[in-house]
VEXGUFI-493617 format. One line per field, with one value per residue (C-alpha): residue in one letter; residue number from 1; x, y, z. Coordinates in steps of 0.25 Angstrom, whole numbers, plus 5000, padded with zeros to 4 digits. Each point is the difference from the previous one (the first is absolute). Layout:
<lodrens>
r a;... $
k NUM;... $
x X;... $
y Y;... $
z Z;... $
</lodrens>
This chain:
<lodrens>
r x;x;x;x;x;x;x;x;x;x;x;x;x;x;x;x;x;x;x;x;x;x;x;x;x;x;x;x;x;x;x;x;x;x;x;x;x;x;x;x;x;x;x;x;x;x;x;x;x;x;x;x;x;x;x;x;x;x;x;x;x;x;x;x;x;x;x;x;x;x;x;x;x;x;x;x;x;x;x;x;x;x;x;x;x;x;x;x;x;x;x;x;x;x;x;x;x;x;x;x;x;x;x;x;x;x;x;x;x;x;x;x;x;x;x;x;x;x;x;x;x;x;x;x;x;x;x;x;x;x;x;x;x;x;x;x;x;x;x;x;x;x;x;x;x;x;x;x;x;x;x;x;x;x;x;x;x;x;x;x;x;x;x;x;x;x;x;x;x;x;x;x;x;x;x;x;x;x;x;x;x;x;x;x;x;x;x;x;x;x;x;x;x;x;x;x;x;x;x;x;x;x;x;x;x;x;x;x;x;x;x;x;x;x;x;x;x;x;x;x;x;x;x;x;x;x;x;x;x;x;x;x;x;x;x;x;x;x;x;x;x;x;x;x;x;x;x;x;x;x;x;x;x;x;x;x;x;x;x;x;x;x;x;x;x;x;x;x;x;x;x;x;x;x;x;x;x;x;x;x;x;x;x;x;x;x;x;x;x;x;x;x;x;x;x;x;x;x;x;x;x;x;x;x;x;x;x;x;x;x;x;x;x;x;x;x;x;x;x;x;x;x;x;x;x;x;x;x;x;x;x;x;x;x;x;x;x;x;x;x;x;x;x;x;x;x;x;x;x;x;x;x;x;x $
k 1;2;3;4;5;6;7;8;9;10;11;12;13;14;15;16;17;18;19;20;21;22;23;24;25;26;27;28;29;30;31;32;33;34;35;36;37;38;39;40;41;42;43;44;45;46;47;48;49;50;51;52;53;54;55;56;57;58;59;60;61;62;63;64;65;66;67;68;69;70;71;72;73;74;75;76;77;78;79;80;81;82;83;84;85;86;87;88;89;90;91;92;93;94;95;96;97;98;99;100;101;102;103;104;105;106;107;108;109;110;111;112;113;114;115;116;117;118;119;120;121;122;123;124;125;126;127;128;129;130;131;132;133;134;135;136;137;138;139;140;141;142;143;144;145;146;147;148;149;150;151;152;153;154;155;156;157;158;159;160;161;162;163;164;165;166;167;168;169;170;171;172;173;174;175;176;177;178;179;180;181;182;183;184;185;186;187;188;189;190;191;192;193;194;195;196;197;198;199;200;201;202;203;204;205;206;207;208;209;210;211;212;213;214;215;216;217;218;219;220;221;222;223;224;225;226;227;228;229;230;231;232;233;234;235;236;237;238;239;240;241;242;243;244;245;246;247;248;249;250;251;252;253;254;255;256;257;258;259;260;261;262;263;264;265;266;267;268;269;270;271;272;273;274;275;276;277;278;279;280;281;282;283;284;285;286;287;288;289;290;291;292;293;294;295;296;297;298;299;300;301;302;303;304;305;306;307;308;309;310;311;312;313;314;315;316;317;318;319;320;321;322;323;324;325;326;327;328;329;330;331;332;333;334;335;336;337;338;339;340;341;342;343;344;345;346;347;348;349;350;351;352;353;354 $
x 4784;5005;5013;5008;5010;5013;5014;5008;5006;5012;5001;4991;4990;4990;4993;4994;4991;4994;4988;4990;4988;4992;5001;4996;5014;5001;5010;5013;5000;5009;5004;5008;5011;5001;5016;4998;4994;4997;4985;4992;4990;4993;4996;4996;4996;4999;4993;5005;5005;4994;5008;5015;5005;5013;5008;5014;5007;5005;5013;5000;4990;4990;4994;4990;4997;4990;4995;4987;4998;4988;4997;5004;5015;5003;5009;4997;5009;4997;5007;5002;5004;4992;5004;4987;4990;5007;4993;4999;5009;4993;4990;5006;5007;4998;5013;4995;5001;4991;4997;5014;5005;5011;5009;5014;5007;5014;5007;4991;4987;4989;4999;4987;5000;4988;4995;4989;5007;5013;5007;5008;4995;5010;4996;5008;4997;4996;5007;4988;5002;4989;5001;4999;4995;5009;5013;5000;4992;5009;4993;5004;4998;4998;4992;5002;4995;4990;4987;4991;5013;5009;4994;5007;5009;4996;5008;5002;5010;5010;5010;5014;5014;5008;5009;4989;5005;4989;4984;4998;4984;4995;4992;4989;4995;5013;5009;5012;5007;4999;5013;5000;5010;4997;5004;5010;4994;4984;4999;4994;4999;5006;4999;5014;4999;4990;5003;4992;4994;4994;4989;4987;5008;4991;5010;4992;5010;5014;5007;5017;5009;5007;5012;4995;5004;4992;4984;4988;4989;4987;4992;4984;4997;5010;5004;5014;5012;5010;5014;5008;5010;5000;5011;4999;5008;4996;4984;5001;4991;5004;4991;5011;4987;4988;4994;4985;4992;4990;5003;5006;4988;4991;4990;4987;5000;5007;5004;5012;4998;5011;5014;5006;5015;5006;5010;5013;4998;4997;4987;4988;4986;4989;4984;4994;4985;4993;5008;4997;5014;5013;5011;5014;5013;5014;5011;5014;5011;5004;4984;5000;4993;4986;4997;4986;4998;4985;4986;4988;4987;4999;4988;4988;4998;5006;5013;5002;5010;5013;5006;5011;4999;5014;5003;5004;4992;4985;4995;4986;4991;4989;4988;4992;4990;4998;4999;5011;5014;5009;5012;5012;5011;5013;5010;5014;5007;4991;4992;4988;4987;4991;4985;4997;4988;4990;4991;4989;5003;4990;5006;5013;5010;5014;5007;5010;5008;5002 $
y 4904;5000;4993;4998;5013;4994;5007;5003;4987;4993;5006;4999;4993;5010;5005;5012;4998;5013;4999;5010;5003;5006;4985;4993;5001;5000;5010;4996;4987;4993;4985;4993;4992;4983;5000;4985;5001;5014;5001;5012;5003;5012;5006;5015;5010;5014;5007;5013;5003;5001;4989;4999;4992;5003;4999;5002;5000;5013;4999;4992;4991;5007;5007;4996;5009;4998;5009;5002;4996;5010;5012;5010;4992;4997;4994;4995;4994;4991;4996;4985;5004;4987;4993;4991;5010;5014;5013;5013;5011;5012;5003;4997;5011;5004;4999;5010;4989;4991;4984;4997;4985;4999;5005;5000;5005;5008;5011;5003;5003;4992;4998;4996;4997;5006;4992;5010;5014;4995;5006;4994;5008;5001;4999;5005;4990;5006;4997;4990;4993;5006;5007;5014;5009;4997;5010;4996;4996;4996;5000;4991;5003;4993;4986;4990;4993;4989;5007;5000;4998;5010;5013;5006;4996;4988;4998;4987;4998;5007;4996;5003;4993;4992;5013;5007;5011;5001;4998;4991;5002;4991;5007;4989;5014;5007;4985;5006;4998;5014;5001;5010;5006;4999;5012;4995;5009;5000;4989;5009;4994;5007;4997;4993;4991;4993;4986;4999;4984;4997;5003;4993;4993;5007;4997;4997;4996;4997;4992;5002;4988;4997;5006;5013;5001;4994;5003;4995;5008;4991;5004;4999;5004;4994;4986;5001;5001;5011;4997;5012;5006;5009;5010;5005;5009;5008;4997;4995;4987;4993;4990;4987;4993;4994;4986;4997;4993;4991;4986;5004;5002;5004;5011;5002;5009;5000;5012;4997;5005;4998;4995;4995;4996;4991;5005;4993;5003;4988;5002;5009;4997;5007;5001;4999;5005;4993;4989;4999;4995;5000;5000;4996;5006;4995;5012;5000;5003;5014;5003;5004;4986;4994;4986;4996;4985;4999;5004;4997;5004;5011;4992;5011;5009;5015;5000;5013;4999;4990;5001;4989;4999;5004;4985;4999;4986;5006;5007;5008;5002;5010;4997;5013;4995;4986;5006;4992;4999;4987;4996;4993;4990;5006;4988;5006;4992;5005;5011;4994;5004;4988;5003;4998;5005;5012;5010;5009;5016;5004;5012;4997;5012;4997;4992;5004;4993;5004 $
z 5118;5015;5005;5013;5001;4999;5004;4986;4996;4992;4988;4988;5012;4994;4988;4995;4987;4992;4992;4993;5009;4987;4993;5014;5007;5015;5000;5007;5007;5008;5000;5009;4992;5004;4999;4994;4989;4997;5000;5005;5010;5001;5013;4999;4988;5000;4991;5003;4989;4984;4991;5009;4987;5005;5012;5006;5013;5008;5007;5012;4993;5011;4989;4988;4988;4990;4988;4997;4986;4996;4992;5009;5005;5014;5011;5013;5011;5011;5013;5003;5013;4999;4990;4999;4999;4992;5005;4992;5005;4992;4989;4987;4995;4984;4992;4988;4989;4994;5006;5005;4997;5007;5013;5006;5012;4995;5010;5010;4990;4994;4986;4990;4986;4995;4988;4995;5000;4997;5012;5012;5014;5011;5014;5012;5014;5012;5014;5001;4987;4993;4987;4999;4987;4988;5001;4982;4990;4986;4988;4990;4983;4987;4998;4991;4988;5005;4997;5014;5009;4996;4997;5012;5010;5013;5010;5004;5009;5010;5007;5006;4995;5009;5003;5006;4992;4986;5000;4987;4994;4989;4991;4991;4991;4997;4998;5009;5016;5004;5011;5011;5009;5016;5008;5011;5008;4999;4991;4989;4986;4988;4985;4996;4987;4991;4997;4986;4997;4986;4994;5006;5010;5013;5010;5013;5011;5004;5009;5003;5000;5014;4994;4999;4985;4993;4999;4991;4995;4998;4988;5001;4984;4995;5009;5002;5012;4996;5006;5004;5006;5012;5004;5012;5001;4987;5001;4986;4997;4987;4992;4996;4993;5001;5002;4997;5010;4992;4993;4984;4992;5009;4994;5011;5010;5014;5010;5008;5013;5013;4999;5011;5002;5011;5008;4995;4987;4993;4995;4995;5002;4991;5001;4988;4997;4991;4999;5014;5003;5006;4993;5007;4995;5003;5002;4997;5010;4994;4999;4986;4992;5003;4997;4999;5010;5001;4999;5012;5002;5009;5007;4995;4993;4996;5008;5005;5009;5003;5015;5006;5014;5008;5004;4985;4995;5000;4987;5000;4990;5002;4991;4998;4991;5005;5013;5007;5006;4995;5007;4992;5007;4992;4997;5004;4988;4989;5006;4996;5007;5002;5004;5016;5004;4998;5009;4995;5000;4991;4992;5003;4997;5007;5012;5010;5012;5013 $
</lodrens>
C-alpha cells in the first residue's frame, strides 16, 4: 500500500491495525480515520514484524509498540516520527516468555503479557524509545479446571491502575488478577497480592472505571463482567459480583474477548466471540451495578478486539476471523452501537488511535 506522508494530525485522525502475518495478516497497518463517519482507510503495512496482535502507545504518542505473538515472545517499537508510515527502531527484542498477548506502558518500562509461559516480562525504554532486554521475567503458578485451557497459567492482560502506582495481569489459566507493586524509582515490578476469581471463570481482560475505583474483569471461559473494587492505596482488588454476558438460558459456546468503557462512565461494551456480538451495558454512577440494554452483531465474524475511538461516538470491532474491521455509530442517550461500515484486514488482531 503506499500513501501521501502526512504531518501528524487531529487526534484519532490515524489508525494502526495489528494482524497475524502466519494466518495472512499484513502485519501492522495504518489507516487514515474519515472524522465523519468513522471509516477506515489503509495506506501503508509493514510486515516487519511476525503476528503485532497487540499494540500500544509510548509516551509522547511518538512511539508504537508491538508484541510479537510467536513461540519464542517478542516486542518491537516503531517511530512514527511519521505518523503515516511507522518505521522500526531496532530488531525485536526477545522477552523470555512464550506468545505475548498483550502490552502496557507503566513507569518508564515496557510490559507483555505472555500467554503461553505464564509470565509477565518487564522491559526497560532506551533514550530512543526502544526496548531493551527484559530487567524481570514473573512467573506465575497454578491453572484451573477447564481441561485444555488451564493446565498452567496464561497471561492475558497487563496493565497499569489509574495511580500509576500497581501493574494488574489477568491470568485465563490460574483464574486470578495477579497485582504488582512499581518501583518509584526504576519502575521495577514486585509481587504484592493475588486477586482469586472462581473456578473456570478464565479472566482475560480488565478495564478501570473513570473513577479510578472501580474495575471489571471479563471472563473468556466463563462469559461474565466481575464488578470490583479498587483501593489504591492498599493494591487490594476486590470482586463485588458478577453479571453474565449472554441472554438467560443460553447454553452454546462463546468467548468474550475485549471490554471497552466510555470515558464518563456510563457504560460498558463487551466483544463476544461466538455469538459474534456486542453486548452494551449501562453503568451506575457509583460504578458498582451493570445493566444489560442491548445486543448487536458485531458485523463479522470472531471479534477479538473492541476499541472506541478518543472522539467518544465511534466503536470498533476488529473481526479476526471474518477478516474485517466494523465501525459502530454510538448513540449518546443509549450507548448503543449501530453498524456504519466495514474495511478488510484480513486476520485482524487489535486497533489503536493515534
Amino acid at each position: 500500500m503506499s500513501g501521501s506522508r502526512n504531518a501528524r494530525g487531529a487526534r484519532g485522525s490515524l489508525a494502526y491495525l495489528g494482524s497475524f502475518t502466519e494466518a495472512g495478516g499484513h502485519g501492522l497497518t495504518t489507516a487514515r480515520v474519515d472524522a465523519r463517519t468513522g471509516a477506515l482507510t489503509p495506506v501503508h503495512s509493514t510486515g516487519a514484524v511476525a503476528n503485532p496482535s497487540f499494540l500500544a502507545h509510548g509516551p509522547g504518542r511518538d512511539t508504537l509498540y508491538a508484541v510479537s505473538e510467536t513461540d519464542d515472545g517478542a516486542v518491537a517499537a516503531f517511530s512514527l516520527a511519521d505518523p503515516g508510515h511507522p518505521a522500526p527502531l531496532a530488531a525485536p527484542v526477545p522477552v523470555r516468555g512464550a506468545a505475548p498477548t498483550h502490552l502496557a506502558l507503566a513507569a518508564g518500562q515496557l510490559f507483555t503479557a505472555n500467554y503461553g509461559s505464564g509470565s509477565v516480562s518487564a522491559l526497560p525504554l532506551r533514550p530512543d524509545g526502544a526496548p531493551g532486554e527484559p530487567t524481570a521475567v514473573l512467573a506465575h503458578r497454578g491453572g484451573g479446571p477447564v481441561a485444555g485451557r488451564q493446565e498452567g497459567p496464561h497471561a492475558h492482560a497487563v496493565l497499569p491502575d489509574p495511580s500509576g502506582r500497581w501493574l494488574l495481569a489477568v491470568d485465563l489459566g490460574t483464574d486470578s488478577v495477579h497485582c504488582y507493586a512499581l518501583d518509584p524509582a526504576t519502575g521495577v515490578p514486585a509481587a504484592h497480592r493475588e486477586t482469586p476469581l472462581p473456578p473456570g471463570t478464565g479472566p482475560r481482560q480488565l478495564v478501570f472505571h473513570p473513577s479510578g475505583r472501580r474495575a471489571y474483569v471479563l471472563g473468556e471461559l466463563e462469559p461474565t463482567v466481575t464488578v470490583c473494587r479498587w483501593d489504591a492505596t492498599a493494591g487490594v482488588l476486590e470482586p463485588l459480583g458478577a453479571i453474565r454476558v449472554v441472554p438467560p438460558g443460553f447454553t452454546g459456546e462463546t468467548f468474550p474477548s475485549s471490554p471497552v468503557m466510555s470515558a464518563d462512565g456510563r457504560f460498558l461494551w463487551v466483544a463476544n466471540r461466538g455469538r459474534d456480538s456486542i453486548l452494551t451495558l449501562a453503568v451506575d454512577p457509583a460504578g458498582d451495578r451493570l445493566e444489560p440494554r442491548a445486543e448487536v452483531g458485531c458485523g463479522g465474524h470472531w471479534p477479538r478486539h473492541l476499541a472506541g475511538h478518543p472522539g467518544g461516538r465511534l466503536l470498533y470491532a476488529v473481526n479476526e476471523r471474518s477478516g474485517d474491521i466494523t465501525w459502530f455509530t454510538v448513540d449518546p442517550g443509549t450507548g448503543v452501537p449501530r453498524r456504519a461500515g466495514s474495511v478488510p484486514v484480513p486476520a485482524a488482531s487489535c486497533v489503536i488511535f493515534s
